[in-house]
N, C-alpha and C positions, 0 to 999 in steps of 0.2 A: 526259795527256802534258804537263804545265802548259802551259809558255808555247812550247811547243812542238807544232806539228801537220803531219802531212804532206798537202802538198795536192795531191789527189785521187791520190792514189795515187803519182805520181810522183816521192816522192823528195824534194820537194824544200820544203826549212822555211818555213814559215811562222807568222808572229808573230802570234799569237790578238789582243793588247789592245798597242798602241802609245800609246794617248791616248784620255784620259776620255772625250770627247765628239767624234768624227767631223765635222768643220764639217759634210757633206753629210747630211745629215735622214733617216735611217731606214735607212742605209746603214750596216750595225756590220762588215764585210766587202764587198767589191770582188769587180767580179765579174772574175778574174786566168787566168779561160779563152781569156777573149778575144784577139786582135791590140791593141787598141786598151782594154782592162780592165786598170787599175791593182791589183796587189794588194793595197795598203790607201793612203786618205788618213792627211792630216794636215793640222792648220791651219797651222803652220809649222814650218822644221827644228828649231828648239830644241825643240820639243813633242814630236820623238822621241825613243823610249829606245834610248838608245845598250845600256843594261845588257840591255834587251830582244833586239835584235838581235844581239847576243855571243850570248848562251842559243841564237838559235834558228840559229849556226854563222855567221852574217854575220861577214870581216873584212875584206870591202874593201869601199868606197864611191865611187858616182862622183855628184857633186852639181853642180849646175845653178849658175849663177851671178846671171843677174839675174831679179828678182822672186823667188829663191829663196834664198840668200844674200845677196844685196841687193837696195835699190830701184831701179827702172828708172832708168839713170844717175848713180845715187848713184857716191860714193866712201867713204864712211866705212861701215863693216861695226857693224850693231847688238852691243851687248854681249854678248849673249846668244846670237848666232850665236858671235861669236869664244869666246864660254865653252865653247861645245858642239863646237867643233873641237878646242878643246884640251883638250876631254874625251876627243873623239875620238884625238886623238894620245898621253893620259895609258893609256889601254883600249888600244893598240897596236893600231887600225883603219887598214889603207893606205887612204890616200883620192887622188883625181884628181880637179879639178876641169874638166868639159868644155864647152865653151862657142860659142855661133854669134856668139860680140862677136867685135871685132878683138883680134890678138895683144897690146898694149901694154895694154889694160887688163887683162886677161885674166891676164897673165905678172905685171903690179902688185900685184895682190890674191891669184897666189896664193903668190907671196914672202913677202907678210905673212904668211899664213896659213901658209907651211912644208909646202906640199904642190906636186904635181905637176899641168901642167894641158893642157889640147890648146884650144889656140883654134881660130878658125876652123872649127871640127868639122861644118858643113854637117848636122846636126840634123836629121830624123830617118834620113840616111843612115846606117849601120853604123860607116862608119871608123874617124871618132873613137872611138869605144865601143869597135871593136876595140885603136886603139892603145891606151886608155886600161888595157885588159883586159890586155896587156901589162906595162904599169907595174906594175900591182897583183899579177900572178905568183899568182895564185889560180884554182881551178878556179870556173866560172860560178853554181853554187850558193851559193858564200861571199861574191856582191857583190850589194850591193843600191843601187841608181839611184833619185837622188833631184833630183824637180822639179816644176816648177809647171805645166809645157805636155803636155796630152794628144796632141799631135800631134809633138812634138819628144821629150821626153825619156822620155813612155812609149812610144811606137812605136817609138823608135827603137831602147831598150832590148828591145824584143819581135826585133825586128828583128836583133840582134843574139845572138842566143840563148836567146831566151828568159829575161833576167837577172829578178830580184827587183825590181818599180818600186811607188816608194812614193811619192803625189802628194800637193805639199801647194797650202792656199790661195799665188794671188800674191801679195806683199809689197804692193803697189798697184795701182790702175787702168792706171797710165801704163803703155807700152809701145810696140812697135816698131808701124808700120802695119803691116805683112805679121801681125803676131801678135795684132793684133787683128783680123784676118779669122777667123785659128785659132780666139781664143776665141770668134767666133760658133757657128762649127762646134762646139767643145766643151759648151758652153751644150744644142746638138742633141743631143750626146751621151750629158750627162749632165741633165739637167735640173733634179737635183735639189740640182746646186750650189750654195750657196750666193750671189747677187749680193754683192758687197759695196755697204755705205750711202757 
């Protein structure tokens, strides 16, 4: 099928090889059955193939904002996120960025970036993901969710319909207290996470 596989029977694409090396140790596939099972990592969003996820019918995206497109309270966006957005927008991918930050940074960054965004989005509730699902005017097979919190943006996306979630490493350690409760939980979940040094 190449880069193309239908997983477990239902219909719905899945992308065999997004990036060489899986950060999580012996994990070459996600286990994406689950409520709480990402269907594939990643170390970070540039490290995704965009050309990959075209092939396997992805044209919208909904992406995570901090520790995912950026660092925890950063303001300046890595060059290589902003390159892979506007790779994203050159490939004619809808994208929405969805986010548990406050409206003003949220709507800041995604101006820059030339896309649409739902702040406030109360994560891993459905809402946001539904309005965001809206935006993007495609049926739920064509959008793949992308972030760094197994509790927030893959559940939430399960949550939602079952969408396409692709988890990558945090950008850094730092983060909110509440979401460093999460990743202790995540750590439980997944164990074979990578720690970062």
């Amino acid at each position: 099928m190449g880069a193309l596989a239908w997983f477990r029977g239902k219909g719905v694409p899945c992308v065999r090889v997004l990036w060489k090396l899986p950060r999580i140790v012996g994990k070459s596939r996600a286990n994406a059955s689950g409520m709480l099972g990402p269907d594939r990592f990643a170390p970070r969003l540039h490290e995704i193939s965009l050309a990959e996820l075209a092939e396997a019918g992805i044209r919208g995206l909904i992406v995570d904002l901090d520790n995912t497109l950026l660092g925890f309270r950063e303001t300046e966006l890595a060059a290589e996120h902003l390159a892979w957005v506007e790779e994203a927008h050159d490939r004619g991918f809808a994208m929405v960025m969805v986010s548990n930050n406050f409206s003003e940074r949220v709507r800041g960054i995604a101006k820059q970036l030339r896309i649409e965004c739902i702040p406030n989005a109360l994560k891993p509730l459905p809402f946001g993901f539904w309005r965001a699902m809206r935006h993007l005017k495609l049926p739920r097979k064509q959008i793949a969710v992308v972030g760094d919190q197994l509790f927030t943006d893959v559940l939430g996306a399960k949550l939602s319909g079952g969408l396409y979630t692709i988890l990558t490493e945090p950008i850094e350690t730092k983060d909110f207290p509440i979401t460093m409760m999460f990743r202790f939980f995540e750590r439980l979940m997944l164990p074979e996470r990578r720690e970062r040094s």
